[in-house]
KEFI-777033 format. One record per residue (C-alpha): residue in three letters; y, z, x. Coordinates in Angstrom, 2 decimals, padded with zeros to 5 digits. Layout:
REM residues N
REC   aa        Y        Z        X
REC  Ala        Y        Z        X
...
END
This chain:
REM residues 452
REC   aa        Y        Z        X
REC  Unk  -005.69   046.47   006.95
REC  Unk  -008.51   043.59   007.66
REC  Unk  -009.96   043.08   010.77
REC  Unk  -008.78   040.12   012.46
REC  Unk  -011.04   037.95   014.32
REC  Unk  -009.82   035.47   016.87
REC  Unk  -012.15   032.75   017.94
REC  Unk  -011.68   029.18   019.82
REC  Unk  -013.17   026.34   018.66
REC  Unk  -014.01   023.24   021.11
REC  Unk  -013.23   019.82   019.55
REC  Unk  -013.17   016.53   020.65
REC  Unk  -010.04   014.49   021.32
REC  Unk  -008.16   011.58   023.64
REC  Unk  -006.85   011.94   026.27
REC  Unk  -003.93   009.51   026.81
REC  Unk  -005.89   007.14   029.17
REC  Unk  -008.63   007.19   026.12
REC  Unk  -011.35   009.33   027.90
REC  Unk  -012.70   011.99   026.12
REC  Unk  -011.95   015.35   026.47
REC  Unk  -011.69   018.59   025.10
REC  Unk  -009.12   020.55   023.15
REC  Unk  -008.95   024.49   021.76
REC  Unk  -008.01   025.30   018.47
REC  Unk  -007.41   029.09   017.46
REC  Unk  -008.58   030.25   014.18
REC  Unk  -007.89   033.26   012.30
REC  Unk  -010.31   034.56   010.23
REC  Unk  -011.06   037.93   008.39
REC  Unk  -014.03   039.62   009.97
REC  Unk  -015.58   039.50   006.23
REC  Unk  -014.56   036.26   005.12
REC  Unk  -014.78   037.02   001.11
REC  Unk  -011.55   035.17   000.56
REC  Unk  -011.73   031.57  -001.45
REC  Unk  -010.07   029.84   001.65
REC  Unk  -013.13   030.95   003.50
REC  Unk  -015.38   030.21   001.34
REC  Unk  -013.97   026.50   001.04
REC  Unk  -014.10   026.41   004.72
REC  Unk  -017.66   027.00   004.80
REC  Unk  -018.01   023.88   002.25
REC  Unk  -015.42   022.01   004.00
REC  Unk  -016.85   022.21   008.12
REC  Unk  -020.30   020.14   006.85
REC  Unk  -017.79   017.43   005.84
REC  Unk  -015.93   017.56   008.88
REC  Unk  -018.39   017.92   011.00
REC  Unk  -016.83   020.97   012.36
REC  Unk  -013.25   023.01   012.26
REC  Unk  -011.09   021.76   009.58
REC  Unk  -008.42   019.69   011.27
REC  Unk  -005.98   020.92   008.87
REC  Unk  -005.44   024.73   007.56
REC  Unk  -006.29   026.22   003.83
REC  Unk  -004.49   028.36   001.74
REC  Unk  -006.06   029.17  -001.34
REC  Unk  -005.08   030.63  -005.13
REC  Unk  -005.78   034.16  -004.16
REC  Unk  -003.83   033.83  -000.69
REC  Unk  -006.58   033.69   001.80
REC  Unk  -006.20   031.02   004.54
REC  Unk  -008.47   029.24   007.14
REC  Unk  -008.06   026.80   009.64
REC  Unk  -006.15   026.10   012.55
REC  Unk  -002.41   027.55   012.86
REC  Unk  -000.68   024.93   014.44
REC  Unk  -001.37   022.45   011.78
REC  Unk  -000.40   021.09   008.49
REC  Unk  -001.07   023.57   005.76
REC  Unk  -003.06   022.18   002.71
REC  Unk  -002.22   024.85  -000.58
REC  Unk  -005.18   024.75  -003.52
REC  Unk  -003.11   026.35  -006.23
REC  Unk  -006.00   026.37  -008.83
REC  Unk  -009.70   025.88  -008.88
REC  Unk  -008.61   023.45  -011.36
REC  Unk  -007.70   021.02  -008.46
REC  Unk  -011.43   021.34  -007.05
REC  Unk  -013.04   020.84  -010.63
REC  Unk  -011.47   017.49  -010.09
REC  Unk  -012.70   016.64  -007.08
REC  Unk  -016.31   018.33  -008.60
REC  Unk  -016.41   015.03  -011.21
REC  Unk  -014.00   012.53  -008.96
REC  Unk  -015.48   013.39  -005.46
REC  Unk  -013.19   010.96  -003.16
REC  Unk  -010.17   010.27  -002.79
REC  Unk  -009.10   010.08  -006.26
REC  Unk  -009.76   013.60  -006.94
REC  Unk  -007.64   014.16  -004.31
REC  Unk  -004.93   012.30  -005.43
REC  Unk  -004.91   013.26  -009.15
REC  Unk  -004.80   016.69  -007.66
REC  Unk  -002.13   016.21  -005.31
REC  Unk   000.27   014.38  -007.71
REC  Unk  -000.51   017.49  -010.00
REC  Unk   001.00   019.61  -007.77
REC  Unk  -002.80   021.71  -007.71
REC  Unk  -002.69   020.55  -004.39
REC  Unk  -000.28   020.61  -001.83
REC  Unk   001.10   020.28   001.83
REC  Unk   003.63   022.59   003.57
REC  Unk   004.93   020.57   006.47
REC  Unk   004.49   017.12   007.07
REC  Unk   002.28   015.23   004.58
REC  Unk   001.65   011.91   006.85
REC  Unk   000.37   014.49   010.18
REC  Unk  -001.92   015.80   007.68
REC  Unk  -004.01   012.50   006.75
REC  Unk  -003.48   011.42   010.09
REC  Unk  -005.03   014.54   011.77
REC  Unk  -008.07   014.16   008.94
REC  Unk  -008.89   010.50   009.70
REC  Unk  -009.08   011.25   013.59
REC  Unk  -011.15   013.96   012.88
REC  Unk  -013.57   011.85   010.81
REC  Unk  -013.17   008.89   013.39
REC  Unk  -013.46   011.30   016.39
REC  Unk  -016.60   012.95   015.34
REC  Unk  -018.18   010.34   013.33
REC  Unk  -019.20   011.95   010.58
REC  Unk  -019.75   010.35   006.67
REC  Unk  -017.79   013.25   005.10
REC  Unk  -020.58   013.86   002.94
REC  Unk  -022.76   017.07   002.57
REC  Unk  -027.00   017.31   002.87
REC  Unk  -029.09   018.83   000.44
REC  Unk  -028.86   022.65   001.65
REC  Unk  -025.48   022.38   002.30
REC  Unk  -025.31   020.35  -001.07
REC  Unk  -026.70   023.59  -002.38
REC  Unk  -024.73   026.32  -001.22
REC  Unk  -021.73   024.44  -002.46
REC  Unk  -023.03   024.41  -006.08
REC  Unk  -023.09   028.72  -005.71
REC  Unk  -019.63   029.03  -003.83
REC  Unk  -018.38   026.82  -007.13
REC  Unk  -019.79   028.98  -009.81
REC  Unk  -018.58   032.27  -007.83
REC  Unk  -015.06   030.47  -007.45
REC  Unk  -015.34   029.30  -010.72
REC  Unk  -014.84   025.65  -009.97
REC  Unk  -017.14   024.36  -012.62
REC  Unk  -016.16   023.37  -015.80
REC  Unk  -014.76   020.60  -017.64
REC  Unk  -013.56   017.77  -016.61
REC  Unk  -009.50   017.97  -016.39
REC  Unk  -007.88   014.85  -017.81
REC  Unk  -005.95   012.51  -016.07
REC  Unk  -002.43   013.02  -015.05
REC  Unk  -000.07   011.19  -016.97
REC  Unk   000.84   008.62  -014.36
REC  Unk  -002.31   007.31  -014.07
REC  Unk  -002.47   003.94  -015.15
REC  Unk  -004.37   003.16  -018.74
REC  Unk  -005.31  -000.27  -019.22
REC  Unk  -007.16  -002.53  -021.69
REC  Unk  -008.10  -005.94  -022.04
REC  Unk  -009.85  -008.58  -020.31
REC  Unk  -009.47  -008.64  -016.60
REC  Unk  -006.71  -010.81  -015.46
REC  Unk  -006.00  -011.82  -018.82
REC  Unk  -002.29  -013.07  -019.05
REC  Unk  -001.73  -010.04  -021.39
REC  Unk  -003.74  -007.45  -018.88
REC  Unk  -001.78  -008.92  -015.83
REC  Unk   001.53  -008.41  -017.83
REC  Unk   000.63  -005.18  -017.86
REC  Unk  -000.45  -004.09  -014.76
REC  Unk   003.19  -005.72  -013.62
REC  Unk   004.95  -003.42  -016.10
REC  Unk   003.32  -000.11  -014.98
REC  Unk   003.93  -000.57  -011.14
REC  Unk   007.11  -002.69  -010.82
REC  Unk   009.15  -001.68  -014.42
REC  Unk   010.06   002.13  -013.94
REC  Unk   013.35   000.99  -013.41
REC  Unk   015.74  -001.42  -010.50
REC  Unk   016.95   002.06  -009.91
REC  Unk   014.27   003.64  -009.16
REC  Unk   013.26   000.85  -006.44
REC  Unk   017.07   000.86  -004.98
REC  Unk   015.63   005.12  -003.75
REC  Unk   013.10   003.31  -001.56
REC  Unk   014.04  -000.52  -000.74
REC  Unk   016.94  -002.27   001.08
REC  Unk   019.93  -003.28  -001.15
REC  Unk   018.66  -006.98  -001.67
REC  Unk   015.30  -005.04  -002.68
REC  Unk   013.02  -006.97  -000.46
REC  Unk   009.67  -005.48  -001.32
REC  Unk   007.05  -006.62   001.40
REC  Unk   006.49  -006.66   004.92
REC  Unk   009.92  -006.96   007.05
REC  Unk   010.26  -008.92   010.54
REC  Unk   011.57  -006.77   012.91
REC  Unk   012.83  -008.65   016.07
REC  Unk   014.72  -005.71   018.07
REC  Unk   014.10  -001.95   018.88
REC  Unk   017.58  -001.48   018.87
REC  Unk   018.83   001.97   016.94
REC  Unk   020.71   000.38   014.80
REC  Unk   018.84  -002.69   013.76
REC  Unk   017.80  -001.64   010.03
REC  Unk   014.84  -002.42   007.79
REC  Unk   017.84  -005.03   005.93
REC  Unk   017.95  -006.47   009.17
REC  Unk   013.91  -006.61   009.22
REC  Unk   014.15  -008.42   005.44
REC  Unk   016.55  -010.96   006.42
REC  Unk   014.91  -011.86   009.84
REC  Unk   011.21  -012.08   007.47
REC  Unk   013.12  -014.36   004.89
REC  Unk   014.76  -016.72   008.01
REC  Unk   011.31  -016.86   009.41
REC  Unk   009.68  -018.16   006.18
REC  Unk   012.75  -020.70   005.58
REC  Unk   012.01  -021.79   008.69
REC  Unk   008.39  -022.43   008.73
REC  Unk   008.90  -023.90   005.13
REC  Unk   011.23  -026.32   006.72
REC  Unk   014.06  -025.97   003.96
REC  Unk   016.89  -028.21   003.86
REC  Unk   019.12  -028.48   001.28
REC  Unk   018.50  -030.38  -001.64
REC  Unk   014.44  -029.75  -001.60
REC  Unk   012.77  -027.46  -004.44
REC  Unk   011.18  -024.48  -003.53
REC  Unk   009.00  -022.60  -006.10
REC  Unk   009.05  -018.86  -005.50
REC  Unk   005.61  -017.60  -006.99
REC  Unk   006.15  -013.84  -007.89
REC  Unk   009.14  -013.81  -006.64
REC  Unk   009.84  -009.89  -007.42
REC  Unk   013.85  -008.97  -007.22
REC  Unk   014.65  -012.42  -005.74
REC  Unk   015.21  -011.48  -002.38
REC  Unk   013.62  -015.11  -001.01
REC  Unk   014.91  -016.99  -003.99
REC  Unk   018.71  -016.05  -003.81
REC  Unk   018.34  -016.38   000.51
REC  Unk   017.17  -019.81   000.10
REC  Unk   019.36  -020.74  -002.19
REC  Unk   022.57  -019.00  -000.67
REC  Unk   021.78  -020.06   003.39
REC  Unk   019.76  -023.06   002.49
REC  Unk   021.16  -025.19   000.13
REC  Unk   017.52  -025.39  -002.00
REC  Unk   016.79  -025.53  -005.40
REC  Unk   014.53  -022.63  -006.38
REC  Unk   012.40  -021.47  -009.11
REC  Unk   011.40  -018.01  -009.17
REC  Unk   008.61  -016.44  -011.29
REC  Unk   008.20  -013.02  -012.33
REC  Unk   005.93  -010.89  -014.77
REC  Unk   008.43  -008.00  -015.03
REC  Unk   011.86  -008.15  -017.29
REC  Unk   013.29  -005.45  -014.79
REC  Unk   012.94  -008.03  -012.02
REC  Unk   014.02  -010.71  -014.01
REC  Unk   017.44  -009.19  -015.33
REC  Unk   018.22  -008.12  -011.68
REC  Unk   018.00  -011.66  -010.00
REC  Unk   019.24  -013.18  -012.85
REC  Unk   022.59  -010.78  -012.25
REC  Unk   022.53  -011.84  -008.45
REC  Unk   022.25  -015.14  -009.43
REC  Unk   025.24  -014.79  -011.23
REC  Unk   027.32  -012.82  -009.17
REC  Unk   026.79  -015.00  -006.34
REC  Unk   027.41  -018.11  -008.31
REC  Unk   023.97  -019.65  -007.64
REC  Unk   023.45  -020.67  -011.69
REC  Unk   023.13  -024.25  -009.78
REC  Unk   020.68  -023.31  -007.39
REC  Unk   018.79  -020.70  -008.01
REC  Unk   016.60  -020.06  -011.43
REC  Unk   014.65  -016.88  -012.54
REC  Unk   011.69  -016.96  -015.19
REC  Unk   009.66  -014.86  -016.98
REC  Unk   006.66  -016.48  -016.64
REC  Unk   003.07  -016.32  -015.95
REC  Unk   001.90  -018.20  -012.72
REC  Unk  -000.14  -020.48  -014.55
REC  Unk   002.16  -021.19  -017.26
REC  Unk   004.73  -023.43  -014.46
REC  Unk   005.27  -026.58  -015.90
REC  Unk   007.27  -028.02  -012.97
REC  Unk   006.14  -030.32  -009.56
REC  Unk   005.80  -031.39  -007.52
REC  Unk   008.09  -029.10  -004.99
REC  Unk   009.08  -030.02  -001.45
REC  Unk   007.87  -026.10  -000.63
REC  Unk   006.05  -023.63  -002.54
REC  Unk   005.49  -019.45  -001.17
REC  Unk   004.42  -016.49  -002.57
REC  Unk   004.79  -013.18  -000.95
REC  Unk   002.17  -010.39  -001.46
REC  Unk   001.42  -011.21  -005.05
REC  Unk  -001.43  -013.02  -004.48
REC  Unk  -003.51  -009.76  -003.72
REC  Unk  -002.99  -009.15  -007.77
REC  Unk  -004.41  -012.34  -009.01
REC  Unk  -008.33  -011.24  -008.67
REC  Unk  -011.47  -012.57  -007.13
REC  Unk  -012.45  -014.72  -009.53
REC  Unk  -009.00  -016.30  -010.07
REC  Unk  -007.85  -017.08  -006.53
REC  Unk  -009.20  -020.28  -006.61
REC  Unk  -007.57  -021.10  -009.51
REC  Unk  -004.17  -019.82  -008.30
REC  Unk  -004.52  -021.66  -004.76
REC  Unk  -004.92  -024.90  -006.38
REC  Unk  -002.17  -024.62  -009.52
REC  Unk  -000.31  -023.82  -005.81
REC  Unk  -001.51  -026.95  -004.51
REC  Unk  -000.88  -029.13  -007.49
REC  Unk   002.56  -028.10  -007.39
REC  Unk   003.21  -029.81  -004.01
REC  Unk   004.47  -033.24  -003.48
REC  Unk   002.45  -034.53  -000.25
REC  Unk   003.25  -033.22   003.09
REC  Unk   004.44  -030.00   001.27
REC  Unk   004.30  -027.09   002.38
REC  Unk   002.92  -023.52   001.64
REC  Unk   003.33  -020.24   002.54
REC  Unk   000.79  -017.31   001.47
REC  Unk   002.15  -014.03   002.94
REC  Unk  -000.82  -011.47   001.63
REC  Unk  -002.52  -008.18   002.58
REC  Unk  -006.07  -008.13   003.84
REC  Unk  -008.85  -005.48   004.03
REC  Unk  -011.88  -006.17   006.27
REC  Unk  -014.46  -003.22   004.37
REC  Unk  -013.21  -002.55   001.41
REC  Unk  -012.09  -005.67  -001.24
REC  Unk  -009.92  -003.17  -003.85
REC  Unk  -006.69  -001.22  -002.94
REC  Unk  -008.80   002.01  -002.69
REC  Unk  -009.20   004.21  -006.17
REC  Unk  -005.72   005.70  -005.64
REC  Unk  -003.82   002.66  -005.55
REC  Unk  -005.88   001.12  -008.44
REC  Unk  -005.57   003.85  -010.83
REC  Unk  -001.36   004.74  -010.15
REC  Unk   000.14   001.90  -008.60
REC  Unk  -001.77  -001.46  -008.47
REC  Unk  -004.14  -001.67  -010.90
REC  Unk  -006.83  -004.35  -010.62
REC  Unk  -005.33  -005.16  -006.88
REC  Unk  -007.78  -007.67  -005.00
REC  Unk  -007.94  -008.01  -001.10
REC  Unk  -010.54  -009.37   001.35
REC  Unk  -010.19  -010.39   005.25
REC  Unk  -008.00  -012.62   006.19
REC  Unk  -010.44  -015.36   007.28
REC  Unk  -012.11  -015.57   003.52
REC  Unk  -008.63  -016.05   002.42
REC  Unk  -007.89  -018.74   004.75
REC  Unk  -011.46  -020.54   003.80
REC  Unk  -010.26  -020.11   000.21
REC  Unk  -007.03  -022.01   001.11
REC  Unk  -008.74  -024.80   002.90
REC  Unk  -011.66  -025.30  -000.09
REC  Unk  -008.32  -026.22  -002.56
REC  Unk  -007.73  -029.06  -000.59
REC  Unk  -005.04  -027.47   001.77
REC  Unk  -004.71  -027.70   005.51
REC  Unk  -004.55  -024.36   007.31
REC  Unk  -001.78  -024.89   009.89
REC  Unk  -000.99  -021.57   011.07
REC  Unk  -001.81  -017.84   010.31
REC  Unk   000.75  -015.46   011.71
REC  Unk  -000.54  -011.51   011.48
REC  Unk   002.35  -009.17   010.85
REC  Unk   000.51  -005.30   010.58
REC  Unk   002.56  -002.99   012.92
REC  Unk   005.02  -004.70   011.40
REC  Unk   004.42  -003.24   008.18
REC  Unk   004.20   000.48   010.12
REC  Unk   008.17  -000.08   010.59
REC  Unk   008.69  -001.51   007.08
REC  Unk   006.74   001.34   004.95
REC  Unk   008.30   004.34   007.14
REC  Unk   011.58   002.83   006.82
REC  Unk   010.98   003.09   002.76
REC  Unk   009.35   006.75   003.43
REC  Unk   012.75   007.83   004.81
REC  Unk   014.77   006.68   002.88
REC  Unk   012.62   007.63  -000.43
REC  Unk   012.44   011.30   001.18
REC  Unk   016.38   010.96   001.83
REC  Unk   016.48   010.31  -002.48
REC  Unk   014.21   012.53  -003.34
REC  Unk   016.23   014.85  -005.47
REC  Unk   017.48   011.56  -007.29
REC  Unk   013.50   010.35  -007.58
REC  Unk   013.06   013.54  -009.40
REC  Unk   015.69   012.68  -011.67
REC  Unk   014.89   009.61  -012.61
REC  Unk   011.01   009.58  -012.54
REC  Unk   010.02   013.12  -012.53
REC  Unk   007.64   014.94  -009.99
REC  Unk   004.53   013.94  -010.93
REC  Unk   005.55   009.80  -010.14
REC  Unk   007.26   010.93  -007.67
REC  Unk   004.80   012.59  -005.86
REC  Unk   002.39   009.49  -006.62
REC  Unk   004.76   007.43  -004.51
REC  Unk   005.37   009.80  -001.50
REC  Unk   001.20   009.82  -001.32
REC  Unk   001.20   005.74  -001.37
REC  Unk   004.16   005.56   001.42
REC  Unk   002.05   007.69   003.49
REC  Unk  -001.01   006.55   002.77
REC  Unk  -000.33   002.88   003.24
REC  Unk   001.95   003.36   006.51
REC  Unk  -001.43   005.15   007.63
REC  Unk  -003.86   002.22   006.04
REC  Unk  -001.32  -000.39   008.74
REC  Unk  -001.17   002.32   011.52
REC  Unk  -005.12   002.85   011.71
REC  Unk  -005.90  -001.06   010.99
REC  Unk  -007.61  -000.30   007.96
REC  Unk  -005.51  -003.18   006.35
REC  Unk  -003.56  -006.02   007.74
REC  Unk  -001.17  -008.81   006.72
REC  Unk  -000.78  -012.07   007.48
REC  Unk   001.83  -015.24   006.60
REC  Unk  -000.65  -017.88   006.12
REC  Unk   000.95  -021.57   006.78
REC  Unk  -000.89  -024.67   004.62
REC  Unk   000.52  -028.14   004.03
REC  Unk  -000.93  -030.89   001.08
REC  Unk  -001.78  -033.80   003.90
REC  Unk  -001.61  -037.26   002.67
REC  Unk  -004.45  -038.93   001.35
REC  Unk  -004.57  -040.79   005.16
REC  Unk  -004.31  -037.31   007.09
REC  Unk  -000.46  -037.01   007.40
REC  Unk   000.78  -033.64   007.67
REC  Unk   003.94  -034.40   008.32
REC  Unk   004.68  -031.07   010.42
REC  Unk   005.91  -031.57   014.14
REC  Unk   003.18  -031.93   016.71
REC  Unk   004.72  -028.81   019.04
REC  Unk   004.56  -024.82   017.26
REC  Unk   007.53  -024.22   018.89
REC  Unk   008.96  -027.17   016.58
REC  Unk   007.10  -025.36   013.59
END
């Protein structure tokens, strides 16, 4: 039998009144650490600046870390050779939707417990030169070198010009067209896919309760009445379109780049009897022929537009309004980072485009647009996303089904990763409120915001 060796390691933390303090961790090592999880520790500690904050099981069964926490499993070297050519997180992630990496017990604790760790001790996760080094050796002896592995499957392959009409139509496809079925394991049942309102703590106040309250909360601020047009810019599976229609009396015009989302609202439509309301189109954004509407919105597509055409797509917006019309941007934001992150760019949203929220609201008011209100919504989306996660891990034998593991392990990573991305204020969202003022200044919105 091995020697066991029992040591406590001192780490930083928080207290609960935010002073610093001091916690224990105990560790369980081999007295000859030989084992691969060992030898990945020693790697690992540089990165972290100290004691892995979550434990390491490795191919040959050797483990490291603390007990009490998450448990990350490297099945194969395979899944380090990855992160050998893709060193950040999308090594990570093509090895964790591989299945060559990953996590007995709870999945979101573990990337919580690693971004305190980094934020607590303020390291760069990188490694120097020595360590940089004796990395290189502990690869060839684990026999981590090689070449590259290819992509999984999932991962998105595109071509074409960026943000061409044909590129775009294809980004669409691969993230929102693996089937209304597949979304119906993860949204509400009027598939509202953004950032829900929720106005009570009550138990049983549900995310659809969260979706309606969002949708009455942009009616309102739109003003709709019945009898105005509203044109619904990416208007996914109709959620806004069909509410506005059914509780508001408005003509609508929704817009979509995916068939799947178009042959579901264009069922609702028809079930409900809205054919004289409510219209669905395939259709590219700058392709509308219509205007001007009374009200124009679009919510959380205009992150997929690009840099270099959100100018463009805030003033087709623009044109679209009669005067005194008003818009409503609801849209994510990132304050140090302009992409999604590689993960998100290369499985779910390729070619995904955020900045803060103020360069989006400058970008608003250079179109010609008045800037009336900006409303942020971000713990908001905490609620919204782990309402999704739960349900989605309630479905997961049906995911499997229907999408295999490999996608379905790509979206269990992006629910928790994104719920985490709100949670830590790494990204926000905001409903952004504009109105086309007169030529002579009229804005034609009430002069109180508890009017608005």
């Amino acid at each position: 039998m091995t020697d066991i060796d029992t040591s406590r390691v001192i780490t930083p933390s928080k207290t609960d009144g935010g002073a610093s303090a001091t916690h224990s961790v105990t560790q369980w090592r081999p007295a000859n650490a030989t084992g691969a999880a060992q030898q990945l520790a020693a790697i690992l500690e540089p990165v972290f600046g100290g004691a892995l904050p979550v434990r390491l099981r490795a191919w040959d069964g050797s483990e490291a870390g603390p007990l009490d926490a998450p448990t990350v499993v490297v099945s194969s070297p395979a899944a380090l050779r990855r992160l050998l050519y893709r060193p950040n997180e999308l090594g990570l992630a093509q090895a964790y939707v591989t299945g060559q990496i990953d996590v007995e017990g709870d999945l979101l604790d573990g990337l919580r417990r690693v971004w305190q760790t980094v934020r607590e001790r303020g390291t760069k996760g990188r490694l120097g030169i020595p360590a940089g080094v004796r990395a290189a050796r502990t690869g060839l002896r684990l026999g981590i070198v090689g070449k590259p592995p290819p992509p999984p499957d999932s991962q998105a392959r595109l071509r074409g010009r960026l943000h061409s009409k044909r590129r775009d139509r294809d980004v669409i496809a691969h993230h929102y067209d693996l089937s209304n079925d597949f979304y119906s394991l993860i949204l509400d049942d009027n598939k509202a896919y953004s950032c829900g309102y929720w106005t009570s703590d009550d138990p049983s106040y549900t995310i659809s309760d969260s979706q309606r309250d969002k949708l009455d909360l942009i009616c309102a601020k739109l003003d709709l009445e019945p009898g105005m047009r509203l044109l619904d810019v990416g208007c996914g599976w109709g959620s806004l379109s069909i509410h506005a229609a059914q509780h508001y009396g408005v003509k609508v015009v929704g817009v979509t780049l995916s068939e799947q989302q178009r042959q579901f609202v264009q069922k609702r439509i028809d079930d409900l009897d809205l054919g004289g309301l409510a219209e669905v189109r395939l259709q590219d954004y700058r392709d509308v022929p219509d205007g001007p509407f009374d009200a124009v919105c679009s919510i959380e597509m205009g992150e997929h537009v690009g840099k270099g055409n959100y100018p463009r797509f805030i003033a087709g917006l623009r044109d679209k309004l009669r005067p005194e019309g008003r818009l409503l941007i609801q849209q994510m934001s990132r304050k140090d980072k302009h992409g999604g992150g590689p993960f998100i760019e290369a499985f779910i949203a390729p070619d995904m485009y955020m900045r803060p929220v103020g360069e989006t609201v400058a970008l608003i008011e250079d179109s010609g647009l008045e800037v009336r209100d900006v409303h942020a919504l971000r713990e908001h989306y905490v609620r919204t996303i782990h309402a999704w996660y739960q349900t989605f891990e309630d479905n997961w034998d049906k995911a499997l089904e229907l999408v295999g593991e490999e996608v379905a392990r790509v979206w269990r990573l992006y629910l928790v990763g994104s719920a985490l991305s709100f949670e830590e204020g790494r990204m926000g969202v905001d409903q952004i409120l504009a109105v086309r003022s007169t030529v002579d200044g009229r804005s034609g919105l009430p002069p109180t915001r508890e009017a608005l």
